[in-house]
DRENVO-559604 format. One line per 8 residues: number of its first residue (from 1); for each residue z, y, x of N, C-alpha, C. Coordinates in nm, 4 decimals. Layout:
BEGIN
NUM> Z/Y/X/Z/Y/X/Z/Y/X ~ ...;
***
This chain:
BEGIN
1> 1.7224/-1.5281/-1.1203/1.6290/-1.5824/-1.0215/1.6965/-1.6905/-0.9399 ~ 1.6620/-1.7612/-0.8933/1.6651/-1.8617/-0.8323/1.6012/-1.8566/-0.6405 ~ 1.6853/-1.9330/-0.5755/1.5785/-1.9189/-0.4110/1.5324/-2.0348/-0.4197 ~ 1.4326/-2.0401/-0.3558/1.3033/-2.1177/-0.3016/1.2927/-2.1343/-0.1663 ~ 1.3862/-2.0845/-0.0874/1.3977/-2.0914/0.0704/1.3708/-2.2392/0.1364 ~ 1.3051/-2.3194/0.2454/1.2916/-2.4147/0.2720/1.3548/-2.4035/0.4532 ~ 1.4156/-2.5551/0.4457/1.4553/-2.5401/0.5946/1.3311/-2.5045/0.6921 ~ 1.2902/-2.4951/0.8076/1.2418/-2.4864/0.8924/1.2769/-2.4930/1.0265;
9> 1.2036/-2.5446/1.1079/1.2372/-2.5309/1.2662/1.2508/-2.4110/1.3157 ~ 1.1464/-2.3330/1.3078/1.1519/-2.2589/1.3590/1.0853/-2.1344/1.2363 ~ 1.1771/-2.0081/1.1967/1.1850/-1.9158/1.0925/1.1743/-1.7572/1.1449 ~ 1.1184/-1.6904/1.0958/1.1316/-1.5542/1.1280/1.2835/-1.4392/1.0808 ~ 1.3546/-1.5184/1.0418/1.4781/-1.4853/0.9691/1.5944/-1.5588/0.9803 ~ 1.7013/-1.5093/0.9520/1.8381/-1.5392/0.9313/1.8730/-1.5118/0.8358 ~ 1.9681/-1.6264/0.7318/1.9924/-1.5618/0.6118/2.1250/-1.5731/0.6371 ~ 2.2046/-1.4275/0.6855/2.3086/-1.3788/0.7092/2.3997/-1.3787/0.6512;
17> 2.5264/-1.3820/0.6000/2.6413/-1.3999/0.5392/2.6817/-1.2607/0.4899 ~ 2.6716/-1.2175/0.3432/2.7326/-1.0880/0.3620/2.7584/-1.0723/0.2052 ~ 2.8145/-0.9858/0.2137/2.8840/-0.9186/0.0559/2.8049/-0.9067/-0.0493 ~ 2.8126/-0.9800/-0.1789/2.7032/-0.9331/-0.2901/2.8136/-0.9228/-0.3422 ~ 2.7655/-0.7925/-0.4373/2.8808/-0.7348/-0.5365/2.8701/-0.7635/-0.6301 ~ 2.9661/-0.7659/-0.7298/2.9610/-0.8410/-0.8817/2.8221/-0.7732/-0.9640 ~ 2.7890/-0.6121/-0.9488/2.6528/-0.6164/-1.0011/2.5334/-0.6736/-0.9741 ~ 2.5308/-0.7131/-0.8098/2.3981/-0.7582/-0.7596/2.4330/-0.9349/-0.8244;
25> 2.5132/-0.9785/-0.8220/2.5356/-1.0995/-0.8613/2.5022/-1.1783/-1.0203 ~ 2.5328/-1.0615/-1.1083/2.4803/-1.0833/-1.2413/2.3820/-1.0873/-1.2529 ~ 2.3244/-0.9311/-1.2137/2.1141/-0.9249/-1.1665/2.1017/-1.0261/-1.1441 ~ 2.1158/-1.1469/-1.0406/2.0515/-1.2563/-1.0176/2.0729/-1.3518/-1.1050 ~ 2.1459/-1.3562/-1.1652/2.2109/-1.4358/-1.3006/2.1213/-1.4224/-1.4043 ~ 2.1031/-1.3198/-1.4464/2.0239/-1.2724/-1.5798/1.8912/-1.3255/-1.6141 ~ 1.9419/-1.3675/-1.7023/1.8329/-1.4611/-1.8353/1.7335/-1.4169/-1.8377 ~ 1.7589/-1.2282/-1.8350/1.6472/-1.2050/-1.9141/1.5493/-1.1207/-1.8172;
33> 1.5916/-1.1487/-1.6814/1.5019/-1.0653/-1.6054/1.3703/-1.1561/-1.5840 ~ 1.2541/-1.0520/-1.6256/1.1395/-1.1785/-1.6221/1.0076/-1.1014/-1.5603 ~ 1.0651/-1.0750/-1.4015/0.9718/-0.9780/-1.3222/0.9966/-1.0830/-1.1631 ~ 1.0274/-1.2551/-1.2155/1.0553/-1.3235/-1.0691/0.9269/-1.3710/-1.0540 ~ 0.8756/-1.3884/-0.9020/0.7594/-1.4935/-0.9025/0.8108/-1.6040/-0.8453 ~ 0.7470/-1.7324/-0.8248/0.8274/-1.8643/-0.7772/0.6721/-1.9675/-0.7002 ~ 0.7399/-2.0151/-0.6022/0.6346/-2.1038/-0.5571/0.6027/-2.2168/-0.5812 ~ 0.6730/-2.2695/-0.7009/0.6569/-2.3633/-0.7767/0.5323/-2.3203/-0.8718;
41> 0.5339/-2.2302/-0.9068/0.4141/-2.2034/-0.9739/0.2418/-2.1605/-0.9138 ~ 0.2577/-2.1621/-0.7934/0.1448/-2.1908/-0.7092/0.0953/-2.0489/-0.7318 ~ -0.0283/-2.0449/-0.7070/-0.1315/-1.9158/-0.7399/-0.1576/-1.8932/-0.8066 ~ -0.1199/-1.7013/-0.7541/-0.0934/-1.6104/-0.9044/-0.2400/-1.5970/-0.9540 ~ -0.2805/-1.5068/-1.0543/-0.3389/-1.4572/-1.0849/-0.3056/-1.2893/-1.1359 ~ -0.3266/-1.2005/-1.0542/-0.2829/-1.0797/-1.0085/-0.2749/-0.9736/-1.1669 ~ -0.3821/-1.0136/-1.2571/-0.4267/-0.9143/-1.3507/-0.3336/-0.9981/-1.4835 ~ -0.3490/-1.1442/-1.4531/-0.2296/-1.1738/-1.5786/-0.1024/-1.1233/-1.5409;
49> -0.0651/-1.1466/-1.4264/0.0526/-1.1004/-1.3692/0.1227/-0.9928/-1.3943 ~ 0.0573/-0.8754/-1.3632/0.0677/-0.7770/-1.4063/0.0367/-0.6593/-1.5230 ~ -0.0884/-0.7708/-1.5971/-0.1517/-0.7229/-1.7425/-0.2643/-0.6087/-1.6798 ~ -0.3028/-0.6258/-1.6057/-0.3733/-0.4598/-1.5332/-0.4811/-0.5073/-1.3976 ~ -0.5171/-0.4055/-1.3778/-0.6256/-0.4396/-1.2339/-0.6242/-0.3511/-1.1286 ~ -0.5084/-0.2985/-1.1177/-0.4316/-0.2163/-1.0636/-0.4384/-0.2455/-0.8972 ~ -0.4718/-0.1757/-0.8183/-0.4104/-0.2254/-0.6571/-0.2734/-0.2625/-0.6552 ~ -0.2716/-0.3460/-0.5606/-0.1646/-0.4229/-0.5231/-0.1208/-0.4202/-0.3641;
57> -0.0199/-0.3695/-0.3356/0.0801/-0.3821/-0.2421/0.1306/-0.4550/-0.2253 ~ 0.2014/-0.5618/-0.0745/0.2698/-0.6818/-0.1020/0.3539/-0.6250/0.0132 ~ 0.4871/-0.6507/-0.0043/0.5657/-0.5851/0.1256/0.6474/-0.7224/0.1699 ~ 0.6875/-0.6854/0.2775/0.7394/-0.8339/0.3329/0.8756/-0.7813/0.3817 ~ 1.0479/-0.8559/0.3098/1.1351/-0.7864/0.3818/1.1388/-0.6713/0.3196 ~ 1.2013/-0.6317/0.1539/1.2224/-0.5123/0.1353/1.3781/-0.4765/0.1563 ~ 1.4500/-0.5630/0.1958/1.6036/-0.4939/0.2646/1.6671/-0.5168/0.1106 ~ 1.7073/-0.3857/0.1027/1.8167/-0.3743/-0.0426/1.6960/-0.3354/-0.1298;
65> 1.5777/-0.2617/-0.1290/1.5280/-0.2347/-0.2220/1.4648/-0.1025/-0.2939 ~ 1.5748/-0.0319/-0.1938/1.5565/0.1335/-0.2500/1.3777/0.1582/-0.1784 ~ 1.3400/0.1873/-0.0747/1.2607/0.1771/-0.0662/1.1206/0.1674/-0.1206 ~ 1.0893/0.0409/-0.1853/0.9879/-0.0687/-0.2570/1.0235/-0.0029/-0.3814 ~ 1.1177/0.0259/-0.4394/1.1470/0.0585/-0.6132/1.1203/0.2214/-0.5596 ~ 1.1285/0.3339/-0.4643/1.1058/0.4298/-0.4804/0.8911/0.4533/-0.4531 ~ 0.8372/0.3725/-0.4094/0.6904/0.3844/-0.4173/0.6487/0.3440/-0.5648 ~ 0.6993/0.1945/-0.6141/0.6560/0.1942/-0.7158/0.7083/0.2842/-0.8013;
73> 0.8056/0.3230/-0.8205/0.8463/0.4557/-0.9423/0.7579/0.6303/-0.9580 ~ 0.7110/0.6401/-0.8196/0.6138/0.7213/-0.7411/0.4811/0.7105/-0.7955 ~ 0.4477/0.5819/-0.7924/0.3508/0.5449/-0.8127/0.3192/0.4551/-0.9304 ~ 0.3010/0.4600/-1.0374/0.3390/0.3792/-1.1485/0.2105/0.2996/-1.1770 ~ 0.0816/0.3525/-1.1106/-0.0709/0.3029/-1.1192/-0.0897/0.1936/-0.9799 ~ 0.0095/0.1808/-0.9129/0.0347/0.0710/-0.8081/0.0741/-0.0272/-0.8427 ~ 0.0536/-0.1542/-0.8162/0.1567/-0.2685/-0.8219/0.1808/-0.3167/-0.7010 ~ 0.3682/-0.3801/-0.7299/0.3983/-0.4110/-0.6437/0.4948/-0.5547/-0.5768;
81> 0.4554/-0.6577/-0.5299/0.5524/-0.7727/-0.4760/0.5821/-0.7509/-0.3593 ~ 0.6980/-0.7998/-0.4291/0.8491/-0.7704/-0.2871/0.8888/-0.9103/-0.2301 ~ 0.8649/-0.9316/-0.1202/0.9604/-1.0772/-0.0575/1.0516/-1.0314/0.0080 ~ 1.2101/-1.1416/-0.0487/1.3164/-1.1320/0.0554/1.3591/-1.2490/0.0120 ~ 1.4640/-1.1967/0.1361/1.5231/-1.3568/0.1614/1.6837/-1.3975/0.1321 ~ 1.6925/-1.2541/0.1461/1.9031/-1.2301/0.1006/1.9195/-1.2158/-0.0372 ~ 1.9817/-1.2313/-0.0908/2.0182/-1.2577/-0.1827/2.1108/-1.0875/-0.2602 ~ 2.1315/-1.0390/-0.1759/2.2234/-0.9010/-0.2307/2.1113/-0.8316/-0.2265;
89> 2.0155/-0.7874/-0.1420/1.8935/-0.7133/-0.1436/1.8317/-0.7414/-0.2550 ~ 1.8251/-0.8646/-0.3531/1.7044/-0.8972/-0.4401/1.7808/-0.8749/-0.5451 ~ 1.9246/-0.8893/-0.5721/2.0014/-0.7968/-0.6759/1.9743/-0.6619/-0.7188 ~ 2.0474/-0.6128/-0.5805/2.0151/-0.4430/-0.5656/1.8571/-0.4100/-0.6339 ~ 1.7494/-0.4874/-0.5681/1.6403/-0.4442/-0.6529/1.6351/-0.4656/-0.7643 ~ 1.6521/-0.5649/-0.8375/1.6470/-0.6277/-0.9780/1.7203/-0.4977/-1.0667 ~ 1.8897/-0.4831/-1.0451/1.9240/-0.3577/-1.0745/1.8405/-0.2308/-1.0554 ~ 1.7595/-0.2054/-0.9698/1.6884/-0.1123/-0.9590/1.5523/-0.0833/-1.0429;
97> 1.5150/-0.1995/-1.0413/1.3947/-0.2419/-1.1490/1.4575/-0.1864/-1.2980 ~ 1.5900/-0.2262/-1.3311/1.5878/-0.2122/-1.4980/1.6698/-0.0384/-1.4627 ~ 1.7454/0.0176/-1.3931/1.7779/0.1764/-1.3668/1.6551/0.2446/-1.4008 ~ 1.5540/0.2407/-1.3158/1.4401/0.3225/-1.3513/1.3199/0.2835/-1.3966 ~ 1.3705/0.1432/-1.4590/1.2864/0.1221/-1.5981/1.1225/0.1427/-1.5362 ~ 1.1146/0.0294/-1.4150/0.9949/0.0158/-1.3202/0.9127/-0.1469/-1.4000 ~ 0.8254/-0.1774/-1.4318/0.7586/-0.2583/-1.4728/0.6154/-0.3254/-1.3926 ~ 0.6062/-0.2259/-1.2925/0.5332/-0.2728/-1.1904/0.5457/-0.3626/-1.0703;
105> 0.6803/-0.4255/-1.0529/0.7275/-0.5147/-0.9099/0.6945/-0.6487/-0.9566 ~ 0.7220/-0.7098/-0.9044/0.7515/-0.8485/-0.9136/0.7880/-0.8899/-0.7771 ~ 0.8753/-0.9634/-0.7787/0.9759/-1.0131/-0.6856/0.9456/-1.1785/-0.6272 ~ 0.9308/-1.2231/-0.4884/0.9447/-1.3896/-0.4695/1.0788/-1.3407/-0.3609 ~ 1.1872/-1.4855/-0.4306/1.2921/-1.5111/-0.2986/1.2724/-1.6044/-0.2215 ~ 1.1616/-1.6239/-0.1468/1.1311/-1.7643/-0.0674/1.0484/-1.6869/0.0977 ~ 1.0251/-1.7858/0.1648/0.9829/-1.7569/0.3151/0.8255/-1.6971/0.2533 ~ 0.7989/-1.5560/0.3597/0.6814/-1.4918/0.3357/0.5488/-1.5878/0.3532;
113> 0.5660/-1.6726/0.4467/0.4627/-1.7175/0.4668/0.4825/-1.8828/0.3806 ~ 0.5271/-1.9349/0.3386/0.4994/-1.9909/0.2036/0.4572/-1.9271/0.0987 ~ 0.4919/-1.7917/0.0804/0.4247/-1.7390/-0.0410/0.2559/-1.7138/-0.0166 ~ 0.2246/-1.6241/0.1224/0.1047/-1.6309/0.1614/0.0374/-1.7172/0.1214 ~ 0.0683/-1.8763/0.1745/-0.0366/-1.9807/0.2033/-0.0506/-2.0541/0.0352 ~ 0.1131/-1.9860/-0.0479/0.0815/-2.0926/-0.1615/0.0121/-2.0276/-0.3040 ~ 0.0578/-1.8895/-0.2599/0.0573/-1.7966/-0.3897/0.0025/-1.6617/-0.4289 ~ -0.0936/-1.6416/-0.2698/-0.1232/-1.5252/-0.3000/-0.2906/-1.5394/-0.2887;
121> -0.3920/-1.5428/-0.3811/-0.5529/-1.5542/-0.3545/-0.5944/-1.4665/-0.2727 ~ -0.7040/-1.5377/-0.2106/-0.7856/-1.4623/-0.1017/-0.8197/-1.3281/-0.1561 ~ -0.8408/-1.2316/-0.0497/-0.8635/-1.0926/-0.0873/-0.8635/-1.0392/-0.1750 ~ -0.7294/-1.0141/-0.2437/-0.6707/-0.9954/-0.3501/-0.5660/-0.8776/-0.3676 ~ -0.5150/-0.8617/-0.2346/-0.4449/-0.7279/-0.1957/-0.4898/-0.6366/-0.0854 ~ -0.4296/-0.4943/-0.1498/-0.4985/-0.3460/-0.1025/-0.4139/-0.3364/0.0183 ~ -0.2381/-0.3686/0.0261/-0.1804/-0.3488/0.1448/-0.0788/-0.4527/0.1222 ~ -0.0480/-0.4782/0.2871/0.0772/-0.5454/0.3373/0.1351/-0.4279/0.4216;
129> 0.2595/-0.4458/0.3499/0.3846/-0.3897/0.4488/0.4891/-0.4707/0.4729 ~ 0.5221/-0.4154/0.6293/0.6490/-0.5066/0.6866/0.7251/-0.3702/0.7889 ~ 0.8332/-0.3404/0.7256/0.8523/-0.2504/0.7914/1.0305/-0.3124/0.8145 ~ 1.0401/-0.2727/0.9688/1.1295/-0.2825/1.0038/1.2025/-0.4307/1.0208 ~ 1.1408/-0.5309/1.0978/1.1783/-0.6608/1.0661/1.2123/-0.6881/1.1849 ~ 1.2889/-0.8283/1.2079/1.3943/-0.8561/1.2816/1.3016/-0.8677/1.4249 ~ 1.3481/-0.7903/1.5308/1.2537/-0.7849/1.6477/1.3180/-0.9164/1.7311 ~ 1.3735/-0.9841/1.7312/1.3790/-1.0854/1.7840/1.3391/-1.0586/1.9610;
137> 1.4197/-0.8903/2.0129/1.4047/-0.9069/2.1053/1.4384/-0.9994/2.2133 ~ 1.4952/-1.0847/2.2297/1.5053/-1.1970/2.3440/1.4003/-1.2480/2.4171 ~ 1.3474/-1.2552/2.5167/1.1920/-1.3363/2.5592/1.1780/-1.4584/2.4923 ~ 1.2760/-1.5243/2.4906/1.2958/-1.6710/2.4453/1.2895/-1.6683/2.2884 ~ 1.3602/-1.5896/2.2458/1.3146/-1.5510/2.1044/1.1858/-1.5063/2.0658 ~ 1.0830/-1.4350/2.1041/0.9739/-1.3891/2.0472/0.8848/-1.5126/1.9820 ~ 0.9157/-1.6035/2.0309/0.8065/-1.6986/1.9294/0.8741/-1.7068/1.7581 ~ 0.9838/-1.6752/1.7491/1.0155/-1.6490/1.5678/0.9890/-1.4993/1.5723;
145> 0.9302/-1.4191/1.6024/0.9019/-1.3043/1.5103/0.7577/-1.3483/1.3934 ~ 0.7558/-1.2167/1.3252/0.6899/-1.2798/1.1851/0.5594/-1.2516/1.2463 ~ 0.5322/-1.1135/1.3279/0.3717/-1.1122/1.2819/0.3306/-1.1168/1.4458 ~ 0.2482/-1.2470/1.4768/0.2014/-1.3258/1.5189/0.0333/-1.2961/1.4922 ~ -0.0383/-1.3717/1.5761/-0.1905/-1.3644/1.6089/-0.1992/-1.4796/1.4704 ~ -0.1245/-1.5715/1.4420/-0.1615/-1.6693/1.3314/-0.1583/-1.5392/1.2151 ~ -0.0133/-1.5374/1.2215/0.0269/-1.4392/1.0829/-0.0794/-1.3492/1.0442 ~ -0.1365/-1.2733/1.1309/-0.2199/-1.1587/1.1300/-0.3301/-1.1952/1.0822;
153> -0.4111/-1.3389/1.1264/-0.4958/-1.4656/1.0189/-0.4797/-1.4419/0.8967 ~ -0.3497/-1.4657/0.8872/-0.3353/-1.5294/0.7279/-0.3053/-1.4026/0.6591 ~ -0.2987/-1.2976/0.6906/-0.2592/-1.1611/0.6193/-0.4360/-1.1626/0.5984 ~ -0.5745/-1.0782/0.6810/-0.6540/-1.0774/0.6985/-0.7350/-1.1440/0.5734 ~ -0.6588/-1.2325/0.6074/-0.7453/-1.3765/0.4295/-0.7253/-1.3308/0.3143 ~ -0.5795/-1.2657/0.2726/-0.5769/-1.2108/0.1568/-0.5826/-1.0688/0.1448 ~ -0.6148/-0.9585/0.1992/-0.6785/-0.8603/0.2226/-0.7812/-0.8376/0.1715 ~ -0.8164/-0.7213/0.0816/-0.9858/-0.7306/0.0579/-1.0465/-0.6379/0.1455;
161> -1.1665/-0.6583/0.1384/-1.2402/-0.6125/0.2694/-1.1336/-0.3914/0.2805 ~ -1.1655/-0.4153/0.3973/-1.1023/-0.2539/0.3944/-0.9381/-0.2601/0.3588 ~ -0.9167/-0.3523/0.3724/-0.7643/-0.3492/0.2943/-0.6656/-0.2977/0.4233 ~ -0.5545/-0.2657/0.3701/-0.4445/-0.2262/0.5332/-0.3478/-0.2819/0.5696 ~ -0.2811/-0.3289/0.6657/-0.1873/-0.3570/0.7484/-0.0487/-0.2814/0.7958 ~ 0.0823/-0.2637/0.7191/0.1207/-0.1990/0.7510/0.2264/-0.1647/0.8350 ~ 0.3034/-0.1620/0.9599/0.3748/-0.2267/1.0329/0.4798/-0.1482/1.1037 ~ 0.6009/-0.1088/1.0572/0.6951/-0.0240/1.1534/0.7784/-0.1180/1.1682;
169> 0.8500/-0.0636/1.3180/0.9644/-0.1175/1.4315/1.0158/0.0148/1.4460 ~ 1.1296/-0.0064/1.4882/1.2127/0.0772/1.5717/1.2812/0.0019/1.7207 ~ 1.1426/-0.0992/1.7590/1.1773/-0.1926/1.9264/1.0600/-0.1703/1.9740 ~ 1.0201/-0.0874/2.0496/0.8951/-0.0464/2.1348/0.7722/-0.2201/2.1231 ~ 0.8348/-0.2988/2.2132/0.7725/-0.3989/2.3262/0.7445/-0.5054/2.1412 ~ 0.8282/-0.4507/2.0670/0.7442/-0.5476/1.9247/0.6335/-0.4837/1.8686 ~ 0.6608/-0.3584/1.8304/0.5346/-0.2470/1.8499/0.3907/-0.2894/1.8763 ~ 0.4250/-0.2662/2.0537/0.2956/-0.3208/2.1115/0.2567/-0.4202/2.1416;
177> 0.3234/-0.5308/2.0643/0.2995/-0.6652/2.0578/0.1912/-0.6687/1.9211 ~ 0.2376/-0.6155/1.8110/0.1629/-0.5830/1.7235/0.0296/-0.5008/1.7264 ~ 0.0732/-0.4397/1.8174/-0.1595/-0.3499/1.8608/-0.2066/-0.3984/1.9337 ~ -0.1256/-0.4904/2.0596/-0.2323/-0.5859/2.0845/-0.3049/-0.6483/2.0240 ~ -0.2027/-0.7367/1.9572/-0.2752/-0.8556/1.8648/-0.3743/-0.8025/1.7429 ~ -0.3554/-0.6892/1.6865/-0.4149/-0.6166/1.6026/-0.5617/-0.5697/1.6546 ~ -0.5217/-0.5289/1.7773/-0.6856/-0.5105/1.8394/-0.7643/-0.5823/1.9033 ~ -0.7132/-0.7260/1.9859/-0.7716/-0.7512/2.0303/-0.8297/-0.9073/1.9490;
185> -0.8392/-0.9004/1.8146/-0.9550/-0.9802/1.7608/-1.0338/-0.8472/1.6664 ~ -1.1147/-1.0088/1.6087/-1.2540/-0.9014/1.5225/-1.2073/-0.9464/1.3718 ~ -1.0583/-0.8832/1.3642/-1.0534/-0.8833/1.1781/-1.0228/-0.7529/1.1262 ~ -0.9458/-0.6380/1.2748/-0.9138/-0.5454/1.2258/-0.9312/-0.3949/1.3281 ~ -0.9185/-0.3126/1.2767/-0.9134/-0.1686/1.3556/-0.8249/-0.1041/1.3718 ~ -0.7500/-0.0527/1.4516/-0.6347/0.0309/1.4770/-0.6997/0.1958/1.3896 ~ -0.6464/0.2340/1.2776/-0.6789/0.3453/1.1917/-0.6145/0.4724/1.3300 ~ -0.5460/0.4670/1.4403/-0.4668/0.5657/1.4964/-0.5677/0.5551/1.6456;
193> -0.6726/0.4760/1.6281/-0.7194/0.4319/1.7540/-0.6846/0.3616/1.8630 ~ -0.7581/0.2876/1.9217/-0.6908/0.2292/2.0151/-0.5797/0.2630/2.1231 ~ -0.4915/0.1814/2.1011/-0.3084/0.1650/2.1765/-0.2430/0.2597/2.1495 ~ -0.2670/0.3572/2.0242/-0.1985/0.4057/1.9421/-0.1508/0.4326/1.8559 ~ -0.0127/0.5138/1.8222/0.0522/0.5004/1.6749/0.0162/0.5664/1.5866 ~ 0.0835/0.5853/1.4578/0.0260/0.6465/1.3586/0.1711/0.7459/1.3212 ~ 0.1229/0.8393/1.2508/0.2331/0.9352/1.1965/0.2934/0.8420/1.0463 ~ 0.3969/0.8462/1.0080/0.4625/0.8124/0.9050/0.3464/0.8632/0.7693;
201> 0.3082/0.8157/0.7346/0.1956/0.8578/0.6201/0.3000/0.8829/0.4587 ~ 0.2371/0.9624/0.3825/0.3495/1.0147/0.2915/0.3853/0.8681/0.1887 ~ 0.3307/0.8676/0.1030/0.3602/0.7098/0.0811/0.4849/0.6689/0.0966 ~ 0.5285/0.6571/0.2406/0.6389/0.5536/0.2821/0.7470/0.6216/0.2800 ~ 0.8648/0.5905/0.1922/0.9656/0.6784/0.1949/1.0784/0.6290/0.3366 ~ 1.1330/0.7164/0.3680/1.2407/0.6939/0.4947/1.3251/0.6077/0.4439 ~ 1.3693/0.4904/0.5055/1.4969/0.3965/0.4674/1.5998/0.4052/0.4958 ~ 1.7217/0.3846/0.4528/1.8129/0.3795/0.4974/1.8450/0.3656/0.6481;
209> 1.8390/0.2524/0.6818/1.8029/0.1860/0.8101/1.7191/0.2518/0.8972 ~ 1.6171/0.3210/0.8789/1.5418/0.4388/0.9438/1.6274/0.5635/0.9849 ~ 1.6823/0.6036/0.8801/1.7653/0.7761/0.8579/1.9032/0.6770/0.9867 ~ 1.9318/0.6191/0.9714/2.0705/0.5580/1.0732/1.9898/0.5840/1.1989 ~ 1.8761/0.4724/1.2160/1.8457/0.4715/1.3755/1.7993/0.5960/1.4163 ~ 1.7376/0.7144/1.3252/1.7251/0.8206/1.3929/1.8362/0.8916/1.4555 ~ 1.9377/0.8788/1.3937/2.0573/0.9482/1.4175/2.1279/0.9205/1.5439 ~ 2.0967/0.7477/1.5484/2.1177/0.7273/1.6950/2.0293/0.7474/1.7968;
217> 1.9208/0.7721/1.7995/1.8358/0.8445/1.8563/1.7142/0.7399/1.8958 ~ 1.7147/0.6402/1.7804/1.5938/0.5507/1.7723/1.4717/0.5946/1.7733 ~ 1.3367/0.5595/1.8627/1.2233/0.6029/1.7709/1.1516/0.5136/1.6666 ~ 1.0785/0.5573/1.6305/1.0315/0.4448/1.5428/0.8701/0.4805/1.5575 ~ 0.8382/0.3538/1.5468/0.6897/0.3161/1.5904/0.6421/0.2530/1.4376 ~ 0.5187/0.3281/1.3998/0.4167/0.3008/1.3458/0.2763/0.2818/1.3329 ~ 0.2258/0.1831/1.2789/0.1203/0.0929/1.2842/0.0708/0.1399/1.1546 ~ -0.0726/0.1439/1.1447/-0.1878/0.1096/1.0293/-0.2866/0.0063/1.1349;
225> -0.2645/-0.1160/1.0677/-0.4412/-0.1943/1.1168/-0.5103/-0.1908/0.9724 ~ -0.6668/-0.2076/0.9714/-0.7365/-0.1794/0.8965/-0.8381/-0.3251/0.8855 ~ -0.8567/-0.3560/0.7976/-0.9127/-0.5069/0.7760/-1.0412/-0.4516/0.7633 ~ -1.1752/-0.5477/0.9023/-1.2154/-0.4855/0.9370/-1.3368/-0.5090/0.7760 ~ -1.4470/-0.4145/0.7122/-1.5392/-0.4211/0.6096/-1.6171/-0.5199/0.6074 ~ -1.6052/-0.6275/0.5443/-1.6863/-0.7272/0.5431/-1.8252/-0.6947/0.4988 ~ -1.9612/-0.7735/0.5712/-2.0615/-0.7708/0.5237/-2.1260/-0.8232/0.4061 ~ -2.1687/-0.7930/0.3033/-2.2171/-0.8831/0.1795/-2.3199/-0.9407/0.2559;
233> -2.3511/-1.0565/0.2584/-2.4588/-1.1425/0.3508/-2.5347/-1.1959/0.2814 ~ -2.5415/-1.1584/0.0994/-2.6481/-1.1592/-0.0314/-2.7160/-0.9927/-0.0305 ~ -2.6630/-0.9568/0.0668/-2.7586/-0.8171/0.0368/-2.8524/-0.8204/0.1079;
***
């Protein structure tokens, strides 16, 4: 695979400096891995893509991977695209993809919201997940976090009617930055009710990064918004 990353002014990410190991390094090397998507190739088409008509999951930020490869392996009647942005994380998965011999992922290494706007058709996916993404607590910082009153737009668009939103932190004040904005337009519903969280739903396996911050005595805050049922306006 190849990155697709583009400069920007202003990014929801850092692409951090860190250790890829000679296996995650080949994974990205390999000829023959042919589960990449690319934004050069514009908009997918979900059922060639995947050969199937399968629901589709799109997660944003799968870390190393374990995660995203343990739903789809779970779930083998799911499909699933993964965006990241590091480069050892999209190894680790790739390796993970051919370990348990998963045929359902497909992978983009480029900014989430280029893939959104270039590559993903309108209401076309069952869920977005973003779990655990960089809270950019600073005041001065909050204008680069990812999910934004725009973002939440452009998720909404490719959503099919009823589709879900899926959103954990372990930083309170990003949290409820997210149910504000979640509730207070007319695209979606808080599934936990209004200005509240949701229980960890089975589905989502615990992350790495989760099992740590509990230990330090993190909580972690979870979100379902619900895209609100569109009207057929031919009926």
């Amino acid at each position: 695979m190849f990155s697709e990353l583009r400069k920007k002014s202003i990014q929801s990410y850092v692409v951090r400096p860190g250790r890829i190991t000679p296996s995650q390094k080949r994974a990205l090397c390999n000829e023959t891995f042919d589960y990449g998507l690319f934004l050069k190739n514009g908009l997918i088409h979900l059922e060639k893509t995947f050969n199937n008509t399968h629901k589709t999951i799109l997660e944003i930020g799968f870390g190393m991977g374990s995660s995203v490869a343990e739903m789809a392996s779970n779930n083998p009647n799911e499909n699933y695209i993964g965006i990241e942005v590091h480069a050892p994380g999209i190894g680790n998965l790739i390796n993970l993809i051919h370990d348990l011999n998963l045929s359902n992922i497909r992978i983009y290494w480029a900014d989430a919201i280029d893939v959104i706007d270039e590559c993903i058709p309108d209401k076309s996916i069952d869920r977005f997940q973003v779990f655990f993404p960089d809270p950019w607590h600073k005041k001065k910082h909050n204008k680069r976090r990812l999910v934004t009153e725009k973002f939440l737009a452009k998720v909404s668009n490719k959503l099919k009617s009823g589709g879900i939103f899926h959103f954990v932190s372990d930083w309170k004040s990003y949290a409820d930055s997210v149910i504000e904005i979640g509730e207070n337009n007319d695209l979606f519903v808080n599934t936990a009710l209004n200005g509240k969280f949701t229980d960890k739903p089975d589905y989502r396996p615990m992350t790495k990064f989760e099992r740590r911050g509990i230990q330090l005595g993190h909580s972690i805050w979870e979100i379902i918004l619900q895209k609100i049922e569109e009207v057929d306006k031919n009926e």
